[in-house]
C-alpha positions in Angstrom: 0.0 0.0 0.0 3.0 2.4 0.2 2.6 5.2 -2.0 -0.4 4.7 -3.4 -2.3 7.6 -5.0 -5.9 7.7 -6.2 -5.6 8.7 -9.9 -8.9 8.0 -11.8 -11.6 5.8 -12.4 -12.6 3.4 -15.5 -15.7 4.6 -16.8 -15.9 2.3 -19.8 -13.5 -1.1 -21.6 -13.5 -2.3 -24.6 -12.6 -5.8 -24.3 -12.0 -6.6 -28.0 -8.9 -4.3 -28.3 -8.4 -4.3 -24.3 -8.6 -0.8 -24.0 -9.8 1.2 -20.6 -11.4 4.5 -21.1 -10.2 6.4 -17.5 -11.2 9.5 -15.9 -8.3 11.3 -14.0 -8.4 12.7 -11.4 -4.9 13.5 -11.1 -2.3 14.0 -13.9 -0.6 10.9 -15.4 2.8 10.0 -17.9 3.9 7.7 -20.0 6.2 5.4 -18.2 3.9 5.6 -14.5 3.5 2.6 -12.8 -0.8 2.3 -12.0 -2.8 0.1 -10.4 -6.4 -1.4 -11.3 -8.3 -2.0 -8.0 -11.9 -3.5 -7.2 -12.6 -5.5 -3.9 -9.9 -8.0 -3.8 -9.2 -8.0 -7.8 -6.5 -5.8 -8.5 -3.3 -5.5 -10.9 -0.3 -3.1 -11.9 1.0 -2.1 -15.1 3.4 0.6 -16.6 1.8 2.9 -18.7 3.5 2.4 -22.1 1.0 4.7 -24.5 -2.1 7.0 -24.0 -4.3 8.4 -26.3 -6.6 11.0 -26.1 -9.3 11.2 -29.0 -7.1 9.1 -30.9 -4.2 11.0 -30.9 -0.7 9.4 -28.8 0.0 11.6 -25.6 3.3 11.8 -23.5 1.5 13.0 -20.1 -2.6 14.2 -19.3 -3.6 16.3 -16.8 -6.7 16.2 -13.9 -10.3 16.2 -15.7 -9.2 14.6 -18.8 -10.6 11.4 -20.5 -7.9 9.0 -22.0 -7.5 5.6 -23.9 -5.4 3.2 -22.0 -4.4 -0.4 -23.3 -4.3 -2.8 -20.3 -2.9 -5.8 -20.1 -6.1 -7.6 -18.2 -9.6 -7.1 -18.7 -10.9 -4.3 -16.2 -14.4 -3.2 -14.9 -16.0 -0.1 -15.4 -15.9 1.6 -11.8 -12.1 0.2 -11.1 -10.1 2.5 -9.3 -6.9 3.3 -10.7 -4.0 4.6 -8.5 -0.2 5.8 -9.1 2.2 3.6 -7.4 5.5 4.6 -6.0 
């Protein structure tokens, strides 16, 4: 649990192309370490790519909706947190 940081929420997957739509509610960059979290079901992964109407992004700021390819299948409502 050590420095762990509330970052966004999945509002939407698409599961054929493994891709999490996530609401932030904190800025996030390319090369973070996140981590999906539901009850006892959770993962981490480094975030290789975003993309933000379709378009490839280095870093996105609070508020902002982007397209992130995970590397399980995830829930809408997941909370996703910064590690480290």
């Amino acid at each position: 649990m050590l420095g762990e940081k509330p970052i966004g929420r999945v509002e939407h997957f698409y599961n054929k192309i493994s891709v999490a739509i996530i609401e932030l509610s904190a800025p996030l960059t390319v090369g973070d370490t996140i981590k999906f979290r539901k009850g006892e079901e959770e993962f981490e992964q480094t975030v290789d790519s975003m993309q933000i109407e379709h378009e490839q992004i280095k870093a996105a700021k609070k508020g902002q909706a982007i397209g992130l390819k995970t590397v399980q299948p995830v829930q809408e409502g997941m909370e996703v947190l910064k590690v480290g």
